[in-house]
Each structure stands twice: as C-alpha cells, then as structure tokens.
C-alpha positions as CSV (number, residue, x, y, z in Angstrom):
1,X,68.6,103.1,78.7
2,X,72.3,103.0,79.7
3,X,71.5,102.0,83.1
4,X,68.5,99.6,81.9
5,X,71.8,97.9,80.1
6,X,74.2,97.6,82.9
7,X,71.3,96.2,85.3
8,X,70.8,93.2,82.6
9,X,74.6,93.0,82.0
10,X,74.9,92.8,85.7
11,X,72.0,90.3,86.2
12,X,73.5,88.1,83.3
13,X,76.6,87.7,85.2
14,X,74.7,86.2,88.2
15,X,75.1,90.0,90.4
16,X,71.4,91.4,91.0
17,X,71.7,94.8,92.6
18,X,70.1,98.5,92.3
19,X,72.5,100.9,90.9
20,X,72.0,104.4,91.3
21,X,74.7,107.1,90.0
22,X,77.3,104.8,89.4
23,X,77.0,103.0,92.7
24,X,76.1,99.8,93.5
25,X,73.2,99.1,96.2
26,X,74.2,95.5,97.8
27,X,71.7,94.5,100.0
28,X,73.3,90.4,100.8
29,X,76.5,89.1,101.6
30,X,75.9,87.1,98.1
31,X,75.9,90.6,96.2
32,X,79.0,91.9,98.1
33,X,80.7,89.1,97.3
34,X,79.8,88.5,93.7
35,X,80.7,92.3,93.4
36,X,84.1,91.5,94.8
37,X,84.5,88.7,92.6
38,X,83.5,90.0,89.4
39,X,85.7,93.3,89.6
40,X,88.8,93.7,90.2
41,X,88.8,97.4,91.5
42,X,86.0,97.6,94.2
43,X,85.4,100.4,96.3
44,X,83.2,99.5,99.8
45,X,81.0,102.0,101.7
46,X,79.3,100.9,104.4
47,X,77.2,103.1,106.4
48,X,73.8,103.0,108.6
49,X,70.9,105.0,107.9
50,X,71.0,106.8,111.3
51,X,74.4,108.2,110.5
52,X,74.5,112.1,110.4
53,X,78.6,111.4,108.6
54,X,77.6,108.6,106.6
55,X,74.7,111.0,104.6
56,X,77.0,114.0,104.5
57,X,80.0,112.2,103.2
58,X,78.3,109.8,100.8
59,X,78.0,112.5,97.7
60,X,81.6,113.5,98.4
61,X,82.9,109.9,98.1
62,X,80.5,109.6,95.1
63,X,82.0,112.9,93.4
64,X,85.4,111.7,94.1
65,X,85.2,108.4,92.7
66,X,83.8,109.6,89.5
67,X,87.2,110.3,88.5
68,X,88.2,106.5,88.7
69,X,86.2,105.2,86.4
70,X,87.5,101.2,86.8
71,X,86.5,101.4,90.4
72,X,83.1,100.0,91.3
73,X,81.8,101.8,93.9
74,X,79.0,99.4,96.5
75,X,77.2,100.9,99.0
76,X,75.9,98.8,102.0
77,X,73.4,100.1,104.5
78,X,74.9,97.8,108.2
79,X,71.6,97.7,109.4
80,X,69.9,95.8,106.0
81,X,73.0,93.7,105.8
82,X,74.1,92.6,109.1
83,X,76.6,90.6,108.4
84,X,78.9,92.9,106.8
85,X,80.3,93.9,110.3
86,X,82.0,90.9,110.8
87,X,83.2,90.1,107.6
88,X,84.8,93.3,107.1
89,X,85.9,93.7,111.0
90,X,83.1,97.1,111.0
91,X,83.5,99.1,114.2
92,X,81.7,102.2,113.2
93,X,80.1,104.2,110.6
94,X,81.1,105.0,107.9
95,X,84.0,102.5,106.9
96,X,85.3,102.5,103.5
97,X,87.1,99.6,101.9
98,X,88.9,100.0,99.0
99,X,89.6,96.4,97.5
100,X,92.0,95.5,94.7
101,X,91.5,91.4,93.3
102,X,89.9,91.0,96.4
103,X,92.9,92.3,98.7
104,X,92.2,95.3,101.3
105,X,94.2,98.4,100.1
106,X,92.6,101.0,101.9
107,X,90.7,101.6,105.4
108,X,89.0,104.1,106.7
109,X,86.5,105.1,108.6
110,X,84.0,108.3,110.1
111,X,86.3,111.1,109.4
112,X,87.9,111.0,106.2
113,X,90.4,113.5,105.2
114,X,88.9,113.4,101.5
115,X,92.9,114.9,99.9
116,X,94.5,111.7,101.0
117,X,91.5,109.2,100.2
118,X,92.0,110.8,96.4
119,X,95.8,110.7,97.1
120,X,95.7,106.8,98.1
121,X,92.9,106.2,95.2
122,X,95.2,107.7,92.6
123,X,98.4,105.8,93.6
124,X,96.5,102.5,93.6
125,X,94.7,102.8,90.3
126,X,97.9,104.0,88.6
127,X,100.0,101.2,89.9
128,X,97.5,98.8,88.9
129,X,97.0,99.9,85.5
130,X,100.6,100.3,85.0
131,X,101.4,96.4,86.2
132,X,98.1,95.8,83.6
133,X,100.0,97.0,80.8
C-alpha cells in the first residue's frame, strides 16, 4: 500500500518511475531529470546489466543508503538509457553521483571503498541539514 502511495504521489508530481526497495528505476533522461529537480538530495547509480561490479555492489550501496533517509536513491541501467553517458561524462561502470540541488558532490566509480562513500554521505547530509535549520 505504502509503495502503491509513493508511485501516485510520484506520478502526481509529473515523475513516472518503478520503485523498488527505496530506489528509483529511471529509465529516460525526462525521469532523471525530474528526479533531480524534484529532490534536493539525489543519489545516481548508473550501471549496465553486463557488469559483474555493478550487481555485486548495487545491494551494498542500497544497504548503505538506507541510513540517509532524505537521499533519493535512482538507479539507471547505461544500456536502456543511452544518453546518460554524456550527460553525466560516464566512462565506465558503475559511476555513482551523489547530487545536492542539482550540484555534483560526489564521484565515483567501479571500485568503491564503501567506509569513505558513508564517510562523504554523512558529512554532506549533516551539513545540509544543518544550513536547513
């Protein structure tokens, strides 16, 4: 039912996307940059299904961003939507974006030490609440 309410809520704001365990399926430019738009905390992972890293490191970035909660997290598969590549400047898979009102903060890509991803995700969701308040 939750999720049946977030898809509407989602859909109402003009974003029509797939979410699956927090995590936000974009499969168009149009939903990556609606997503971008609408949030102000967005988390980018963009992977190809070929990828032997980008399925083993998917749950752990899942698991990890749990504990940011005001993050939205979008997946994009590189092969469905091509143009990612060179709107983000994609060299390889997986790249991870980490976004703040619409700014890059973070970068990364195929091997992530996940300790310093936290580390970086922590300093910039504390700052940005505390400038919030």
């Amino acid at each position: 039912m939750i999720q049946m309410d977030c898809l509407l809520l989602t859909r109402l704001k003009g974003l029509n996307y797939m979410q699956d365990q927090d995590m936000y399926r974009l499969t168009s430019m149009e939903m990556i940059e609606k997503l971008i738009q609408q949030h102000e905390l967005v988390f980018l992972y963009i992977s190809r299904p070929e990828c032997s890293v980008c399925h083993a490191l998917l749950p752990k970035i899942q698991a990890l961003l749990q504990a940011y909660p005001r993050v939205r997290f979008g997946h994009i598969n590189a092969n469905e939507v091509q143009e990612v590549a060179s709107r983000f400047h994609v060299f390889t898979a997986p790249t991870m974006i980490m976004l703040v009102e619409q700014k890059e903060y973070i970068r990364a890509d195929r091997f992530v030490r996940m300790d310093r991803l936290d580390e970086q995700l922590q300093q910039i969701c504390t700052m940005y609440v505390e400038n919030k308040e």
